[in-house]
Kinemage of the C-alpha trace (Angstrom):
@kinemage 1
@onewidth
@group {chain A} dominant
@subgroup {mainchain}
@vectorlist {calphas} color= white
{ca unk a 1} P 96.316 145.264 132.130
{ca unk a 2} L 96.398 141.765 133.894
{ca unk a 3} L 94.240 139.088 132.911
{ca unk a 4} L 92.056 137.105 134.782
{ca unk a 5} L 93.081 133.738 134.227
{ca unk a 6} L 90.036 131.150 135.178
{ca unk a 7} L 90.856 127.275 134.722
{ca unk a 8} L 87.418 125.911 132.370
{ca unk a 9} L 87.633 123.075 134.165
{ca unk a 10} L 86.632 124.216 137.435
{ca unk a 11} L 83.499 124.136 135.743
{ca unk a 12} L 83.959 121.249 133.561
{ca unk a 13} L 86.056 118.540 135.406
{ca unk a 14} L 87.239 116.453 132.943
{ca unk a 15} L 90.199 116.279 130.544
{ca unk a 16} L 93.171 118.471 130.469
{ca unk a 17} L 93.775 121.483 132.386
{ca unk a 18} L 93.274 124.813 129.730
{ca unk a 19} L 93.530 128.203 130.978
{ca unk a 20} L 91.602 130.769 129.664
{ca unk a 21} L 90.406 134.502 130.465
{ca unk a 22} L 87.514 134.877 132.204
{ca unk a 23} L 86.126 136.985 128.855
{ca unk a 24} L 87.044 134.297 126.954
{ca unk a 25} L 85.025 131.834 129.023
{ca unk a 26} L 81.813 133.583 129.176
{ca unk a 27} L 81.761 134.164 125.411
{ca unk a 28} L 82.751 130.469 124.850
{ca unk a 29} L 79.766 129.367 126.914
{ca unk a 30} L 77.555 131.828 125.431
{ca unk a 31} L 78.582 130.547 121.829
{ca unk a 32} L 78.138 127.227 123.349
{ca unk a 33} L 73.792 127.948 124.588
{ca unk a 34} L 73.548 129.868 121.239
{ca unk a 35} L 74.374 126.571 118.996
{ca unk a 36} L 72.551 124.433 121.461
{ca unk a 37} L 69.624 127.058 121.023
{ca unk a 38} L 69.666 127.175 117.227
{ca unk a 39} L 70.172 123.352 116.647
{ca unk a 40} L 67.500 121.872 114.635
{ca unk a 41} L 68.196 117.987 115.994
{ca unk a 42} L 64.984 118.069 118.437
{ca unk a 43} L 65.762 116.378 121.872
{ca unk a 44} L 64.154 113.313 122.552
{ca unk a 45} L 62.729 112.295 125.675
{ca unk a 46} L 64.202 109.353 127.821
{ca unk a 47} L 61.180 107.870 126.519
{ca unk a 48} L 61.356 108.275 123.095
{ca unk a 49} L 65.056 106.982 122.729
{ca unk a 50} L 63.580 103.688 124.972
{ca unk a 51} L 61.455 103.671 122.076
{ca unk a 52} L 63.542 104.052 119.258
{ca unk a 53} L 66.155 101.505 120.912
{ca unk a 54} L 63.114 98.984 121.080
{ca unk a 55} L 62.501 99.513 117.461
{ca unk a 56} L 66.036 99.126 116.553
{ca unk a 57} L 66.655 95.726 118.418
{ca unk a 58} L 63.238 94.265 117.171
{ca unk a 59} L 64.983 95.143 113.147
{ca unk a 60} L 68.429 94.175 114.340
{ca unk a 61} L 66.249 90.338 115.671
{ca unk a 62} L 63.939 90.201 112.482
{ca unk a 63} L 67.191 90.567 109.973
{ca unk a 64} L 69.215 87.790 112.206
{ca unk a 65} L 66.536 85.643 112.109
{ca unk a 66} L 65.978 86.269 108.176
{ca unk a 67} L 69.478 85.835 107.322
{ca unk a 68} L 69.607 83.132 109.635
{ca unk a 69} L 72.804 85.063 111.775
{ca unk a 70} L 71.596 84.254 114.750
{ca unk a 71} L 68.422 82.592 116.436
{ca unk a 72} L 65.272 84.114 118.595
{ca unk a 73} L 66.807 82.045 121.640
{ca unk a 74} L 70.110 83.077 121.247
{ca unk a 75} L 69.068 86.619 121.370
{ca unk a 76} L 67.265 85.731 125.226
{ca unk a 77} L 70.437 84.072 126.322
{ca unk a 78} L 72.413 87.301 125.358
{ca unk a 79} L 70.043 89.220 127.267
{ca unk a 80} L 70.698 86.626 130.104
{ca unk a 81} L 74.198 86.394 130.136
{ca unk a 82} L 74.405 89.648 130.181
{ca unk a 83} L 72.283 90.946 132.762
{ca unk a 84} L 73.912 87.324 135.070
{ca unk a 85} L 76.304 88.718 137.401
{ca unk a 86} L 79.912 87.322 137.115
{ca unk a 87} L 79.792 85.184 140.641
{ca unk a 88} L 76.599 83.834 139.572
{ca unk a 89} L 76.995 83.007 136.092
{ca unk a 90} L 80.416 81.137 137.061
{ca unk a 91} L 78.487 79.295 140.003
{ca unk a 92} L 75.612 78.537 137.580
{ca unk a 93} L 78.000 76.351 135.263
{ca unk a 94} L 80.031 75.131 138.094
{ca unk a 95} L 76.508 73.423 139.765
{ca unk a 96} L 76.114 71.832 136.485
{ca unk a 97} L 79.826 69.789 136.652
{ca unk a 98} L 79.605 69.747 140.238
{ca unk a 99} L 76.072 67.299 140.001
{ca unk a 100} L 77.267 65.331 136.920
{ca unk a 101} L 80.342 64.563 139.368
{ca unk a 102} L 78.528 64.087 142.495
{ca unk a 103} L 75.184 62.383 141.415
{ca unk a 104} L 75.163 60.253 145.077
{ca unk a 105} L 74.241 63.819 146.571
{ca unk a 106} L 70.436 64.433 147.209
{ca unk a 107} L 68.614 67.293 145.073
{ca unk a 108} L 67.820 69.309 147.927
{ca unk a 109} L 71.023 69.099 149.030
{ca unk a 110} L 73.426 69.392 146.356
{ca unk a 111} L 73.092 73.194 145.857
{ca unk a 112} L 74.089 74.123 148.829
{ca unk a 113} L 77.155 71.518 148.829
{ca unk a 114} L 78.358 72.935 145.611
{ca unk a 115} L 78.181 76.681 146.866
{ca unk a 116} L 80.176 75.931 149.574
{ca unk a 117} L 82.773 74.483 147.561
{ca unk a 118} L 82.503 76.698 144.952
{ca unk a 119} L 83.139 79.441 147.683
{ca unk a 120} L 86.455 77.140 148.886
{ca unk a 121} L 87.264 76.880 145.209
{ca unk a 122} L 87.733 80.561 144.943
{ca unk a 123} L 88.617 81.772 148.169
{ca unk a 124} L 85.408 83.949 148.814
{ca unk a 125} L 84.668 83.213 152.331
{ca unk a 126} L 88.868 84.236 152.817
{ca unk a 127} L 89.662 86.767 155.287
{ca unk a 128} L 92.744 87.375 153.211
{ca unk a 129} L 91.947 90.422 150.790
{ca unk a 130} L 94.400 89.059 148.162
{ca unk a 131} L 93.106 85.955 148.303
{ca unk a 132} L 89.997 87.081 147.985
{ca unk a 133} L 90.304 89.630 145.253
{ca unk a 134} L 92.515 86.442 143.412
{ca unk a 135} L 89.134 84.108 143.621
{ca unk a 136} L 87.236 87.791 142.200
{ca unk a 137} L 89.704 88.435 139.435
{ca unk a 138} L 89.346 84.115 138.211
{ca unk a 139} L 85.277 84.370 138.482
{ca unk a 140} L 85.708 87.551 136.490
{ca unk a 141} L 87.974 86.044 133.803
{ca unk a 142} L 86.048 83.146 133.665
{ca unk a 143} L 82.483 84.746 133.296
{ca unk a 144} L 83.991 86.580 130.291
{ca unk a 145} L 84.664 83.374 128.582
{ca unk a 146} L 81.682 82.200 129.363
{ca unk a 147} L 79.750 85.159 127.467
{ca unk a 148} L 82.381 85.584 124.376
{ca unk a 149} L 81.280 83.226 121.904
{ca unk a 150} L 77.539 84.604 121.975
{ca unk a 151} L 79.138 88.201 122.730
{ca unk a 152} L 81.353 88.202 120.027
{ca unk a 153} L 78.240 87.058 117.414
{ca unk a 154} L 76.085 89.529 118.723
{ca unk a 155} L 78.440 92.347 118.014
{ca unk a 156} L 79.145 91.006 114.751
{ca unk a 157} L 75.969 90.961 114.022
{ca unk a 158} L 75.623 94.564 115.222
{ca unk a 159} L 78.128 95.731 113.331
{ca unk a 160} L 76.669 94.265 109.849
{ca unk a 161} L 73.609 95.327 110.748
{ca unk a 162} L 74.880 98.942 111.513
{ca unk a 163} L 76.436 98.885 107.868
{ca unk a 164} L 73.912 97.746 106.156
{ca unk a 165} L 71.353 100.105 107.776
{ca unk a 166} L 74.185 102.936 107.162
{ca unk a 167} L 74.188 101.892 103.074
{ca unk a 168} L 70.308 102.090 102.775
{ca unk a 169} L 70.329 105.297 104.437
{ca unk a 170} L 73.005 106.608 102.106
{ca unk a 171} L 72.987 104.537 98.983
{ca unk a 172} L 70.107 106.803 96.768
{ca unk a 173} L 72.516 109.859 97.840
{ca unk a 174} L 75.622 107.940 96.792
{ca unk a 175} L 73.589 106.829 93.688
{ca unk a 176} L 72.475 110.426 92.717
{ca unk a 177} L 75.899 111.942 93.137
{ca unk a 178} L 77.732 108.751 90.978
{ca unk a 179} L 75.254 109.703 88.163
{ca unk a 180} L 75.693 113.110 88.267
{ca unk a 181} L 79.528 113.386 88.018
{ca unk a 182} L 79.523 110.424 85.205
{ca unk a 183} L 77.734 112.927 83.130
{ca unk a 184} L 80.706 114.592 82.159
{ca unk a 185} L 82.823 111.643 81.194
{ca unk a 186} L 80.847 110.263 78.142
{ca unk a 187} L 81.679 112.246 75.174
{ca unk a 188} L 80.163 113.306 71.894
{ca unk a 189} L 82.524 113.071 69.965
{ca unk a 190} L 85.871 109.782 70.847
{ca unk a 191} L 89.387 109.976 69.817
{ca unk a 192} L 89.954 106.197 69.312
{ca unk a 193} L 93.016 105.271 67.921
{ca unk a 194} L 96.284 107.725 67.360
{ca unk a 195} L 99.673 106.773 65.245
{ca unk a 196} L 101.990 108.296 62.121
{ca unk a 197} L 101.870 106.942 58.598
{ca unk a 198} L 104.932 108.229 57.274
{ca unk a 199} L 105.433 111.998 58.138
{ca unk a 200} L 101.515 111.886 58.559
{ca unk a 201} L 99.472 111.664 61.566
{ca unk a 202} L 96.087 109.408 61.771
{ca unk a 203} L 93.545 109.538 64.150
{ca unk a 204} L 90.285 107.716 64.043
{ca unk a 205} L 87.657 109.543 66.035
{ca unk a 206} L 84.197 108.085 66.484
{ca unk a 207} L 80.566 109.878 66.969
{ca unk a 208} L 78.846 108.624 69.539
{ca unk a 209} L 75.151 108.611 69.514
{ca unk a 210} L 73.029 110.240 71.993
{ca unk a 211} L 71.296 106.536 72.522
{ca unk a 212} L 74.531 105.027 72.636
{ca unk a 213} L 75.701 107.567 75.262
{ca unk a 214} L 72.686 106.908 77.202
{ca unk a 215} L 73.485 103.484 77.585
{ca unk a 216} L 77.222 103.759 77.909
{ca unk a 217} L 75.961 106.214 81.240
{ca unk a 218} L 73.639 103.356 82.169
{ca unk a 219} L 76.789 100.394 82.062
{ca unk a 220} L 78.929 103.216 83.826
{ca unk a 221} L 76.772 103.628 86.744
{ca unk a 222} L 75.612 100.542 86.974
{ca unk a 223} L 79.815 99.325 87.679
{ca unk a 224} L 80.293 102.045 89.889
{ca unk a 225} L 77.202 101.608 92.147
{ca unk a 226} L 77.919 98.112 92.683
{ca unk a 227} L 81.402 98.800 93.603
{ca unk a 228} L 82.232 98.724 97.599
{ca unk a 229} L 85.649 100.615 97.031
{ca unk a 230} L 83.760 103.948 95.599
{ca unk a 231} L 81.098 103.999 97.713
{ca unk a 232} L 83.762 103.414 100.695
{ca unk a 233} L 85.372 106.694 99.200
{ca unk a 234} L 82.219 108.467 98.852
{ca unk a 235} L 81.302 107.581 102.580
{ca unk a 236} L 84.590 109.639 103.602
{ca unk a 237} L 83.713 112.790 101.561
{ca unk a 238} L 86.434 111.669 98.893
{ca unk a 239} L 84.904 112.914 95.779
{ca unk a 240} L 87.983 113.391 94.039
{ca unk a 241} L 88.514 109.839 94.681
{ca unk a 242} L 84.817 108.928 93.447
{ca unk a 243} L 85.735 111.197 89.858
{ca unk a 244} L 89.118 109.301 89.341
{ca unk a 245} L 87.199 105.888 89.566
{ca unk a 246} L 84.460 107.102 87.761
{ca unk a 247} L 87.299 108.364 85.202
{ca unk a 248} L 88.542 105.140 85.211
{ca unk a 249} L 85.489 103.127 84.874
{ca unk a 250} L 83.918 105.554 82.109
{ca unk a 251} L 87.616 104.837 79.622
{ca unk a 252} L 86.846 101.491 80.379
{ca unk a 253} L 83.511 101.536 79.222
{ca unk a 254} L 83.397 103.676 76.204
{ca unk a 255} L 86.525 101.966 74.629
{ca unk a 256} L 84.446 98.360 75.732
{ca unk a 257} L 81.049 99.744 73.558
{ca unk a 258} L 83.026 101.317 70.562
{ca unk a 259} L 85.870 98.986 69.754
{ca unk a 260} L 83.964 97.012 67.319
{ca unk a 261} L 83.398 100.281 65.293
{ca unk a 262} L 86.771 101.696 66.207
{ca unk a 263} L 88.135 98.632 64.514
{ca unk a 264} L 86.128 98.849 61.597
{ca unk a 265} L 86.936 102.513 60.523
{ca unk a 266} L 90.746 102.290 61.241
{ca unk a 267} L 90.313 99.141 58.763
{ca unk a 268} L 88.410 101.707 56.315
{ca unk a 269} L 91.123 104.517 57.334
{ca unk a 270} L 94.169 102.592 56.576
{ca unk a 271} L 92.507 100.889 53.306
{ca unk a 272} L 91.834 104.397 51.734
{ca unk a 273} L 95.441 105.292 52.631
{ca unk a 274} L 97.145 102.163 50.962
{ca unk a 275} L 94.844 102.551 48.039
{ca unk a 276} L 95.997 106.329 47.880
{ca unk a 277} L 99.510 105.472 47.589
{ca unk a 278} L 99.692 102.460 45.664
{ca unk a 279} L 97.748 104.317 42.808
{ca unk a 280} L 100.683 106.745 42.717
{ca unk a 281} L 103.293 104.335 43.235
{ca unk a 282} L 104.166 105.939 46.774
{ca unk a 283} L 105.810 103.504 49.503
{ca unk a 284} L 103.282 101.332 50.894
{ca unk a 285} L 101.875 102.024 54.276
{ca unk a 286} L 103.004 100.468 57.111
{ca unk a 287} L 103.166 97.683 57.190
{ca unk a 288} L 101.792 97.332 53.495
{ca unk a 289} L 104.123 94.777 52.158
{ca unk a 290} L 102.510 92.215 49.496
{ca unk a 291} L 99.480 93.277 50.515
{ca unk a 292} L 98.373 93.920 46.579
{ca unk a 293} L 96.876 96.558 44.542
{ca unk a 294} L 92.735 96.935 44.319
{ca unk a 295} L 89.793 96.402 47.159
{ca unk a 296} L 92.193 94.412 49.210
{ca unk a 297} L 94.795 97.150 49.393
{ca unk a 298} L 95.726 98.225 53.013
{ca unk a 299} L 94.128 95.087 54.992
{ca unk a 300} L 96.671 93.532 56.097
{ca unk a 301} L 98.158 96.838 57.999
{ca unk a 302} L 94.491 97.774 59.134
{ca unk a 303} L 94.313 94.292 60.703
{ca unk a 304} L 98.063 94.319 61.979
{ca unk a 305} L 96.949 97.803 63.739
{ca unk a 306} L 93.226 95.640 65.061
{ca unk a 307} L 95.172 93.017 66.311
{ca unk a 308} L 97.230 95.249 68.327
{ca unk a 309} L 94.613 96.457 69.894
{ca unk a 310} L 92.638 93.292 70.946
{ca unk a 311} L 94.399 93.342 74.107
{ca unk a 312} L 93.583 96.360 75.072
{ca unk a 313} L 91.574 97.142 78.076
């Protein structure tokens, strides 16, 4: 059987050429309707979006203002500058040299003086097309330069604005999620500190309270939140990027609230030990040398093993 090849865009112009059966067509546009038809964004009128635009440049003004970005007037001489066409906008600040030069020149007169040499200036009265179309190009180039300093701010501005809007919209969401992942990295029960004594292993492992867990969550989310990198990752769907800094973060924290009791029972830990073996005559514990027999057995390797610790992070 032969197919019917139909080219889509003889129905849709634009872009590249794709060839298609003419089945395949009609159930592509039918898909097409049936999305359309079961979309839930409602379609707004030409009026409402005049609206909503309205509404959005009277925020974008009122935060400028507040923030002191830009000023009410500078917002009308955007407006102006833009809507200026290029000819006119070049002439405008031409007649403004041209009269600080020529101030002999009557009032009435000097307008029309300047456009005509403002017209000689750029060849716009040529009958030569390149000429012509030379003079264009220079008003063109010039009336650019003439808006970019104000251009430039305003879409600056814009573009804060637009971020700023975008992280109010998003932030509780971002907040929400943050919270509920760091649930699962603040445990019960922490494995503090790890070596060997001898041919035995020690670990000091700490409870943590449910209060105390509470506000190591609180510190954890309150670092994260703040942080620009993680919410950057959770604006681009990366959640395993959000869990590894919220991994990060939560090691951070936890060692941060229980080092001061971490310390304190390795120093009980390695005490018992020393007193252990010195009452059977055993070899001290490292390091255990001249550290003495009684209640002050085993400090000076519990604080050797503290101070290594103090640096870390």
């Amino acid at each position: 059987m032969v197919k019917e090849n139909v080219d889509i865009n003889q129905q849709e112009p634009q872009g590249d050429t794709v060839q298609v059966s003419h089945a395949e067509y009609q159930a592509l546009k039918q898909e097409l309707e049936a999305l359309k038809a079961s979309s839930n964004e409602p379609q707004l009128t030409p009026e409402q979006i005049a609206q909503q635009n309205q509404v959005y440049e009277a925020e974008l003004i009122s935060y400028a203002v507040k923030e002191g970005r830009m000023k009410l007037d500078e917002f009308d001489k955007v407006k102006e500058l833009t809507k200026t066409p290029d000819t006119e906008l070049v002439f405008k600040n031409f007649l403004q040299e041209f009269k600080e030069d020529n101030p002999d020149i009557d009032e009435d007169e000097i307008e029309q003086e300047a456009r005509s040499v403002f017209e000689d200036k750029y060849d716009l009265s040529s009958s030569n097309e390149n000429r012509k179309n030379r003079g264009l190009n220079k008003i063109k180039s010039e009336a650019n330069q003439l808006r970019s300093p104000l251009a430039t701010k305003h879409s600056e501005l814009r573009k804060e604005y637009d971020e700023i809007t975008s992280l109010r919209k998003d932030y509780p969401t971002f907040v929400k999620k943050v919270s509920e992942i760091t649930e699962g990295y603040v445990p019960e029960k922490y494995n503090f500190f790890n070596t060997k004594d001898e041919d035995s292993d020690v670990s000091v492992d700490l409870d943590i309270s449910e209060e105390d867990r509470k506000n190591i969550k609180k510190e954890i989310n309150k670092r994260l939140e703040s942080s620009p990198e993680v919410f950057s990752l959770f604006k681009k769907n990366d959640i395993e990027g959000v869990k590894k800094a919220i991994e990060k973060v939560s090691k951070e924290v936890v060692f941060e609230t229980q080092r001061e009791a971490g310390y304190a029972k390795i120093a009980q830990e390695f005490k018992r030990r020393g007193i252990e073996k010195a009452s059977v005559g055993s070899t001290s514990p490292f390091p255990l040398n001249n550290s003495g027999i009684g209640t002050n057995v085993g400090n000076n390797a519990a604080q050797t093993v503290i101070e290594s610790l103090k640096n870390k992070k």
